[in-house]
C-alpha positions as CSV (number, residue, x, y, z in Angstrom):
1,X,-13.4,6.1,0.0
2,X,-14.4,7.1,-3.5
3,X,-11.4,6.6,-4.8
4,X,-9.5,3.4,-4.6
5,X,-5.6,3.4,-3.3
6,X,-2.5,2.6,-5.1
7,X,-2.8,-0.6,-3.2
8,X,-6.0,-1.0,-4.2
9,X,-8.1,-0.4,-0.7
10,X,-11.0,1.4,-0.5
11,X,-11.4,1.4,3.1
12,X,-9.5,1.6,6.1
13,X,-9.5,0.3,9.8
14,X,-8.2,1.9,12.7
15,X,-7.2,0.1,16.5
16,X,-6.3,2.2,19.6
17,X,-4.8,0.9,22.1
18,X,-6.7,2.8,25.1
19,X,-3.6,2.4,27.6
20,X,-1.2,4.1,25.0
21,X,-3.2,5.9,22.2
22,X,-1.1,4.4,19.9
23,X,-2.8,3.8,16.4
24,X,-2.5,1.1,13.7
25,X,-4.3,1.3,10.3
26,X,-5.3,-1.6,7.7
27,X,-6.4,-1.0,4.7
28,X,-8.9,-3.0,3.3
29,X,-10.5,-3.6,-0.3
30,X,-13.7,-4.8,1.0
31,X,-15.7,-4.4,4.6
32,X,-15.8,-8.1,4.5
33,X,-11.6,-8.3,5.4
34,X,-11.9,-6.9,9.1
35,X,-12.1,-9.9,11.0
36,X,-8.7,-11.3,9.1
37,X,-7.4,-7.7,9.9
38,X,-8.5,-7.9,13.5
39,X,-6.8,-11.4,13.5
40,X,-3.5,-10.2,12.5
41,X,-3.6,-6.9,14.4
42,X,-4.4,-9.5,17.7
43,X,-1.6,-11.5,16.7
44,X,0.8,-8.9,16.4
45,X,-0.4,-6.9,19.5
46,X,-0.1,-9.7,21.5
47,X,2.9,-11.0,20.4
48,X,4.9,-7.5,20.5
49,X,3.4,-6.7,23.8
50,X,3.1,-9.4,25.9
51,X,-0.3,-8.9,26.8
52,X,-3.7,-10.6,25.6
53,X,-6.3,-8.1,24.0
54,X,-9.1,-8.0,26.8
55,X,-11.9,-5.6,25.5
56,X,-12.5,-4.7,21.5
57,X,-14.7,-2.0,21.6
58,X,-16.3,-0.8,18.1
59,X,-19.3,0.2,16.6
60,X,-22.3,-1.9,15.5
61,X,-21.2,-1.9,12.1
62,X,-21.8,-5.6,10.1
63,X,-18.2,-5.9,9.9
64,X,-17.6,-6.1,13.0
65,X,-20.6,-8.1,14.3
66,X,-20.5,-11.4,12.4
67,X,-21.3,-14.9,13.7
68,X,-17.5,-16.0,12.8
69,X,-16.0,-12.8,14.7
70,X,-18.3,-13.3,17.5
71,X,-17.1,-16.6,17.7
72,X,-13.5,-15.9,17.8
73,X,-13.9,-13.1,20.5
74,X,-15.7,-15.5,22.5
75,X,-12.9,-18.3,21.8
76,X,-10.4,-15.9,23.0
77,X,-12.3,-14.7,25.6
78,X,-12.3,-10.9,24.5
79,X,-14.9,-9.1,25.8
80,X,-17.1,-7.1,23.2
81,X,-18.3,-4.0,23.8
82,X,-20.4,-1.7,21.0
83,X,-22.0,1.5,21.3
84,X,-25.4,2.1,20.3
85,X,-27.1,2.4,16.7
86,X,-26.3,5.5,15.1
87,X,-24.3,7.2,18.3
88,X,-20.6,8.0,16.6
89,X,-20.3,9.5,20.0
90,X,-20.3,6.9,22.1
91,X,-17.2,6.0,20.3
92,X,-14.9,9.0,20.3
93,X,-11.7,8.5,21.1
94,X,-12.0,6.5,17.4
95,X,-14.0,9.0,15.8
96,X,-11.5,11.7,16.7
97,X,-8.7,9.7,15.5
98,X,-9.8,9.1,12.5
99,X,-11.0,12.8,11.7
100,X,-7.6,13.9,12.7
101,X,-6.1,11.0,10.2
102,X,-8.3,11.9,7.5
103,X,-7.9,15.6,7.9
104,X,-4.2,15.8,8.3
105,X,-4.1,12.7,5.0
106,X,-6.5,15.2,3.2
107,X,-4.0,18.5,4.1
108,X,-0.6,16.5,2.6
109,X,-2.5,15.6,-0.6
110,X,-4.2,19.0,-0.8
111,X,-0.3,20.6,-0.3
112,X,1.7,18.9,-2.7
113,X,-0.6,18.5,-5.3
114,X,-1.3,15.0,-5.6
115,X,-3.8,12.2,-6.9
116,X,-6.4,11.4,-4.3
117,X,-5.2,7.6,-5.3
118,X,-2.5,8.6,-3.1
119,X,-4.9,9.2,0.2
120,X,-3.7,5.4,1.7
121,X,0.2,6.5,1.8
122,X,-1.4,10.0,3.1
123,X,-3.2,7.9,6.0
124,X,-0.5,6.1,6.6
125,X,1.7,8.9,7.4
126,X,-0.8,10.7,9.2
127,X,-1.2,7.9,11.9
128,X,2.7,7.1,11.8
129,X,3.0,11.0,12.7
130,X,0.1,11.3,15.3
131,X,1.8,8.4,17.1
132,X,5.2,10.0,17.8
133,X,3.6,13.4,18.9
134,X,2.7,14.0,22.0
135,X,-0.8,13.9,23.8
136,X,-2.5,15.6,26.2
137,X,-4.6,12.4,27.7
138,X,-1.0,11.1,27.7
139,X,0.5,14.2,30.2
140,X,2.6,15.2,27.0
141,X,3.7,12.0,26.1
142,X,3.7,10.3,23.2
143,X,1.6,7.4,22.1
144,X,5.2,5.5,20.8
145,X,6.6,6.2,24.5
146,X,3.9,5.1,26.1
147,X,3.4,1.7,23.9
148,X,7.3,0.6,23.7
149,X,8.8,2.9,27.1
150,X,10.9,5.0,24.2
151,X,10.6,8.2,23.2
152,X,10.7,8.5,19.6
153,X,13.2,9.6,17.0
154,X,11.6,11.9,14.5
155,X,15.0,13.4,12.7
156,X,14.4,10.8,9.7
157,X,10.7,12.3,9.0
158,X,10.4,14.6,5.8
159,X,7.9,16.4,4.1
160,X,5.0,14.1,2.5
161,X,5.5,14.0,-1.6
162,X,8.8,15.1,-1.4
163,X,11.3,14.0,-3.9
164,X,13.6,11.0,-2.7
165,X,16.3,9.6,-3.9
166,X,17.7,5.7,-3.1
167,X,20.8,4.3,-4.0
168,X,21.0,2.2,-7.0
169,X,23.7,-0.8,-6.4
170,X,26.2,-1.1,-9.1
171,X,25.5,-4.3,-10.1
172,X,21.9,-3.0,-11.4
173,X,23.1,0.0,-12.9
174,X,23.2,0.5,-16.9
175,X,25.4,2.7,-18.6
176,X,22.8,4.8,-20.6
177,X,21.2,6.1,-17.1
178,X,20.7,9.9,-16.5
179,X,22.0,9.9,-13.2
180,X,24.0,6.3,-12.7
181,X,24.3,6.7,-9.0
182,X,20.4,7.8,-7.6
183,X,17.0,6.6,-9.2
184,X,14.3,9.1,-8.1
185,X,11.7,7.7,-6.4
């Protein structure tokens, strides 16, 4: 990205799990960071799921090639699998995802009249959403279901930059405040 985060990333990485769909973003500050992403996702995955990650498929990008990650794969025994030079194609499913991310991140910003420092919470919300709506390569279900064996709940989702409010404990409150019972967020 152009423009850094809130958070201060400049990039982001997206896994999809190819049984589910499901999506999970990291954000990252430099290219450098994926394999300690990829470690954490791995750990996570594996550990929520049950299962061990058999197959990372990705592009032939430098981040994802390096001696140390080929290592680990290897150590793990992951298979690797990487499309060809300069063939976004042979990665779709990815390359859709991410368009769709990026497009729907790009639409909330666009809507409510924000920063474009905001486009990390924008992604963020954009994959949270495209995981609890349902999918045709999923015969109508959604990615969530089909991870975790749950359809989602959806009734606590709201409309991106909208105002919130949180309740402010009394024991933090101050006497001089506008509004002693909500802080706007």
């Amino acid at each position: 990205m152009r423009t850094t985060s809130h958070g201060g990333a400049q990039y982001f990485f997206t896994f999809i799990d190819d049984f589910s769909r499901k999506t999970d973003v990291y954000f990252l500050k430099a290219k450098g960071k994926a394999f300690e992403k990829f470690k954490q996702y791995k750990a996570l995955v594996e550990n929520e799921i049950g299962h061990k990650i058999k197959v990372l498929r990705s592009d032939n990008g430098g981040e994802f090639v390096s001696k140390k990650f080929n290592a680990f794969l290897a150590e793990c025994g992951i298979q690797r699998q990487t499309s060809a030079p300069y063939s976004p194609q042979q990665n779709g499913v990815v390359e859709r995802a991410n368009r769709t991310i990026m497009e729907c991140a790009r639409s909330m910003i666009l809507a409510q009249g924000l920063e474009l420092e905001f486009w990390g919470k924008a992604v963020s919300m954009a994959m949270y959403i495209k995981n609890q709506c349902p999918t045709k390569a999923l015969n109508s279900k959604t990615p969530q279901e089909a991870w975790s064996g749950r359809k989602p709940d959806v009734f606590h989702l709201r409309v991106f930059g909208c105002k919130a409010f949180a309740h402010v404990p009394d024991e933090k409150r101050t006497k001089l405040e506008s509004n002693p019972c909500l802080a706007c967020f």
